[in-house]
N, C-alpha and C positions, 0 to 999 in steps of 0.2 A: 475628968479622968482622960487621961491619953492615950491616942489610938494603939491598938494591942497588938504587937508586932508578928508575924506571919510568918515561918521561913521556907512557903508557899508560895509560888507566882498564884497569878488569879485563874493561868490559864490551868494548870496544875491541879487544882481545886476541884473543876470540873471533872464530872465520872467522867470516866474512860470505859473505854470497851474493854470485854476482859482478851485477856491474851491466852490461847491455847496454845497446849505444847505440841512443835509440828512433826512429826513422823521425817525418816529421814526419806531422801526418793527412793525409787525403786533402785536395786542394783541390780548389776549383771552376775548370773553367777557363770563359772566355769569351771567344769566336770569331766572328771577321767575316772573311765569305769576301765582297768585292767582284767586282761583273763584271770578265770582262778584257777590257781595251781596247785590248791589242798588236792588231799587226797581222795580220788571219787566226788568232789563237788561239781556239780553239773549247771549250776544254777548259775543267773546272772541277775544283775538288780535292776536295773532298767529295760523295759521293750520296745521294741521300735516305737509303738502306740506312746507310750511315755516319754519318750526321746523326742518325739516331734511335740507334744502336749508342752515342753520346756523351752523348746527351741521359736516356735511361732509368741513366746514370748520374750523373745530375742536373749535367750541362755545358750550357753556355746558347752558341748559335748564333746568330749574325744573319745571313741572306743579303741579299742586296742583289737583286731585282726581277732574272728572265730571266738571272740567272747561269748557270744551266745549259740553258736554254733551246738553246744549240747544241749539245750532247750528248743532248739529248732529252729532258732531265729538266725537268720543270713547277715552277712553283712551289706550287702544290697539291702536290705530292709531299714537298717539302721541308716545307711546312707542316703537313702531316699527320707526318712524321717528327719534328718536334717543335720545328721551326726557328722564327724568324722571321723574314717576307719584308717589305723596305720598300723602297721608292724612294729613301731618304733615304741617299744615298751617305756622308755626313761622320757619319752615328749608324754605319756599320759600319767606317771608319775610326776611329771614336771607342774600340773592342774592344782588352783587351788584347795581345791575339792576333790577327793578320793571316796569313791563310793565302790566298795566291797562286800560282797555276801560272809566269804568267810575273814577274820581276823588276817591283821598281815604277815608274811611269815618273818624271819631274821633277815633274809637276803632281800624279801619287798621292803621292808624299814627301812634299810639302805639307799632305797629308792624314794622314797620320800622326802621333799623338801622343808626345811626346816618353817614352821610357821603355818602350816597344811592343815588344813580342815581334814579328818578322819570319821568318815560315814562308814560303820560294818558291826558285824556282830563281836561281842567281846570274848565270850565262853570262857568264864573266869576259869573255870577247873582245868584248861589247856594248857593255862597262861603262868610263863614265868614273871622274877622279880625283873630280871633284865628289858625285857616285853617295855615295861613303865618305864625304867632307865631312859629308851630309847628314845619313848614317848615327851617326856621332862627335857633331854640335852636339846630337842629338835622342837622345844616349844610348844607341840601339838595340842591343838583342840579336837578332841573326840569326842565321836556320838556313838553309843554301843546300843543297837538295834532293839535289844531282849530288856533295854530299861527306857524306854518309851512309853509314855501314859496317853491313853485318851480320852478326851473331856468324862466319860465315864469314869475314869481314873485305871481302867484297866490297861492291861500291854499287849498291842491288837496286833504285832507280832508274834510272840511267844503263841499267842490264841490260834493265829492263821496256822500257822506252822503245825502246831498243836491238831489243829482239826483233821490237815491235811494225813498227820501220823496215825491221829485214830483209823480213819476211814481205810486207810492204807493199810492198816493192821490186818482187817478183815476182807480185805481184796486178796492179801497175800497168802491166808488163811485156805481161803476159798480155792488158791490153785496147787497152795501142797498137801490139799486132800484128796486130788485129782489123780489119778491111776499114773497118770504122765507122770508125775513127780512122785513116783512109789510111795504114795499114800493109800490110804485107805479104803479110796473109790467114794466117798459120799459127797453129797451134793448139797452147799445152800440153796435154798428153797422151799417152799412147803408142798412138798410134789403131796396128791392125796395119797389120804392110805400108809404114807412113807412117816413115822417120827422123824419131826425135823432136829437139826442138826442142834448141839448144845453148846454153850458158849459162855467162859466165866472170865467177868472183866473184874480183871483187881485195881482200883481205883474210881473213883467219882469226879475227876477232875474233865475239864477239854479231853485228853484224851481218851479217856473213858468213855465217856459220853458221846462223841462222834462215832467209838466203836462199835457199842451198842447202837448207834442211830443204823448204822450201816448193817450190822448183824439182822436187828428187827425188820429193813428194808428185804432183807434178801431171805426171809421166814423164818431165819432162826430162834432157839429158843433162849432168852440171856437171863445170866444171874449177875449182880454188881452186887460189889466189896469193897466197901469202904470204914474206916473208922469215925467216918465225920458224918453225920444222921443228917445235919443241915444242909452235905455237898447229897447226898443222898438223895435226899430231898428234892433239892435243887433239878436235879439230873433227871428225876421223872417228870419234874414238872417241864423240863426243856424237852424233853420225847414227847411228852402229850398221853403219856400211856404208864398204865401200874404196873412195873415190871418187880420181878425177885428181888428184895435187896437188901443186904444182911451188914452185920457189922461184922469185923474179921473175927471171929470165933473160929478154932481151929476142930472143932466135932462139925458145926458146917461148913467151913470151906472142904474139909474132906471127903465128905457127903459130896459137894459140887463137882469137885475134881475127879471122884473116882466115873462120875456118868458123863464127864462133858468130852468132848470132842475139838475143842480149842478154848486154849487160855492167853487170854490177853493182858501182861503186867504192865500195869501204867500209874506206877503209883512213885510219887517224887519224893525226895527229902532234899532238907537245907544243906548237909555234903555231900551224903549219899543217900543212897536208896534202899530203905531197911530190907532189909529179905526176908517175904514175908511166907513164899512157896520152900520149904527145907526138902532137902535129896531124898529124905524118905517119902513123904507127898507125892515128889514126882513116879518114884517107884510106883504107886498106887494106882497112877491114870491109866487109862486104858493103850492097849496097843496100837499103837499107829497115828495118835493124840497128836498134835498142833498145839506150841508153844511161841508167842509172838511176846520176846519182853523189850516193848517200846523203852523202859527204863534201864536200859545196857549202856546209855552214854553216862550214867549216874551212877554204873556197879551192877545193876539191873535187879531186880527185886526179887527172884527164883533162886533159890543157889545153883542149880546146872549150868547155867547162863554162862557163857564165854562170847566174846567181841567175836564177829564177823563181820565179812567184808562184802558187797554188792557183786563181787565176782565168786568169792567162796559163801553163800548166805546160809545154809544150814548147814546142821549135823544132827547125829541121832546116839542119843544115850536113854540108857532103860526103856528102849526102844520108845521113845519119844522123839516126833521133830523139834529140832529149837531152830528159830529163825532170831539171829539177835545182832540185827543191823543198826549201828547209833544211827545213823544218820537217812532214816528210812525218806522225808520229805525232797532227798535229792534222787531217788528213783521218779518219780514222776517229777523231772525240773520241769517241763513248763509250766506245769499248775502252779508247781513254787515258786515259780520267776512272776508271775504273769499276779499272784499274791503279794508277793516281797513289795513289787513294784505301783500296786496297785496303792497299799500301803504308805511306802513313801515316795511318789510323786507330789501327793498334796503337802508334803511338809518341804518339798524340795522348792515348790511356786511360794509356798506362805515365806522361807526365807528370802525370795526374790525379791514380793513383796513389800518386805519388812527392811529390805536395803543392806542385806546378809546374814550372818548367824549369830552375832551380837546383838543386833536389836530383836531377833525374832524369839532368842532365848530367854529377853527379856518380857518379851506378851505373851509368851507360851510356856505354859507351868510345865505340860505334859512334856514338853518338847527339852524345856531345861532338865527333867529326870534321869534324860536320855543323855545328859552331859556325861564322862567320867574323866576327862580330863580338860582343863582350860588353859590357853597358852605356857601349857607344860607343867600345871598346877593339880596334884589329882582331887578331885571334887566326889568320888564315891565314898561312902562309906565303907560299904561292904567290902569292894576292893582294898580299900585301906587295912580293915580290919583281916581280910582274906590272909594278904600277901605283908603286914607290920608294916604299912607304909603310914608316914606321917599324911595327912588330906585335911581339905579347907572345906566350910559349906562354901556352894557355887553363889548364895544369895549374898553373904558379904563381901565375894567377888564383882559382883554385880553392881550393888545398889551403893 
């Protein structure tokens, strides 16, 4: 029998080492953070501390003149951190990378270079069809803030922000019951001898829950309202303490309302925000009552409820205060800057990392969630379905 032919060399034959797939190097990124020019936004996404944390790993930063100047942060700080500050608005549009707190407006779009990397929050309910137009002609890759997952699978955005607005709710509570603010004169605190102050929170969600954390911190007494027994649940177990807590039945909630002394609505829906407080309800609370509905950027969950602004923030009807500021977490911007940023720095070094936001969207599941558009491609659903736009999954974009 003759020798069996091989279409092998001999060297061939022999194992081989296995070959791994090599990561690409590291890239440089370069980042233009603009002032914002929405309305009442104070915030800004990066802090000096973050600015230099990107830079010492050789990322180049442009800010734009007084960006953070309403969080408190100087441009001397920034500059010293490693950035650079200029006047010149269309050189930080000019950046691959555009990182913004709020959405851009029609005239920033403008300013955007076709191909741009888009870091900022999306707030679909703001957003026209045109918005995406702009997004698709100019090819953009966006990351929309509020669809960010982390390794818990949660959106530690929306949460930060969220906390910030609970807590906030009941800071603000506290000063327009204050004589100064022609309130009522009562005090949080458990002064002795004094029934402390009452406080009914409608929702069980983040914002809820920080409310009441904040409320119970300052001796108040709270009752929480929620429909969902499990978020219920939840919410005492994150306090650490058995507090009131009822399912929305409208014989107790009016029980709650007619003895409390501030109400705090925090309760969300998927368009809007059901309204859960009716006009007669409100008639029924006492005089001089505190009204905080965190839920006014959603429609707000009270029907009294009317949009106010950080310079006009209450009014009083059936002699009630209503405080119903959407955008309550840009009253204290530093805390929200100093969160926003805290937040994504570490996804800004992992895209460094990772050799940009192509490969990093590819090892980070949470971080690809946060896609909604891909070189001008829309990858949301939600957005799709929001606004009748046709949209691809980002995975078959991808792989």
């Amino acid at each position: 029998m003759g020798q069996q032919f091989s279409p092998f060399s001999k060297e061939e034959l022999i194992p081989q080492e296995e070959k791994l797939e090599i990561q690409k190097q590291k890239g440089e990124l370069f980042i233009g953070i603009p002032k914002e020019c929405s309305y009442q936004e104070k915030r800004v996404c990066l802090t000096p501390d973050a600015v230099n944390a990107l830079t010492v790993q050789g990322h180049r930063v442009i800010i734009e003149a007084n960006a953070g100047s309403d969080s408190n942060f100087s441009d001397t700080e920034y500059s010293e951190a490693g950035a650079e500050v200029t006047h010149d608005t269309d050189k930080v549009y000019s950046c691959p990378i555009i990182l913004k707190v709020e959405p851009p407006t029609a005239a920033e779009l403008n300013l955007i270079k076709p191909k741009t990397v888009l870091i900022s929050a999306l707030q679909i309910k703001t957003q026209s069809k045109a918005y995406f137009d702009t997004l698709a002609k100019k090819k953009i890759t966006a990351l929309g803030f509020e669809f960010i997952k982390d390794e818990d699978g949660n959106y530690p955005m929306v949460r930060s922000l969220s906390e910030i607005a609970g807590t906030a709710s009941v800071l603000i509570a506290a000063e327009l019951l204050t004589n100064a603010n022609c309130g009522n004169g009562l005090m949080f605190g458990n002064v002795s001898g004094v029934p402390p102050v009452s406080v009914v929170v409608l929702g069980a969600g983040t914002v809820g829950e920080f409310a009441a954390r904040s409320a119970i911190g300052l001796g108040a007494g709270v009752k929480m309202f929620d429909n969902s027994i499990s978020r219920l649940r939840k919410a005492q177990v994150n306090l650490g303490r058995a507090i009131y807590t009822s399912t929305i039945q409208p014989k107790n909630l009016i029980k709650a309302l007619r003895r409390c002394d501030v109400l705090i609505g925090a309760v969300r829906g998927k368009d809007r925000a059901p309204v859960i407080v009716t006009d007669e309800m409100v008639q029924k609370m006492k005089t001089g009552s505190v009204i905080i509905d965190v839920s006014i950027d959603m429609g707000g969950c009270i029907e009294t409820s009317e949009i106010t602004s950080h310079d006009n923030p209450t009014f009083v009807k059936h002699d009630i205060v209503h405080y119903c500021v959407p955008n309550i977490p840009s009253r204290y911007s530093r805390t929200a800057s100093i969160s926003i940023s805290n937040i994504i720095t570490p996804y800004l070094l992992e895209i460094g990392e990772h050799g940009g936001l192509e490969n990093s969207i590819r090892f980070d599941k949470g971080l690809r969630n946060g896609l909604y558009f891909y070189h001008g491609i829309l990858t949301n659903k939600s957005v799709g379905e929001w606004f009748d736009l046709s949209y691809r999954d980002i995975n078959l974009l991808l792989f």
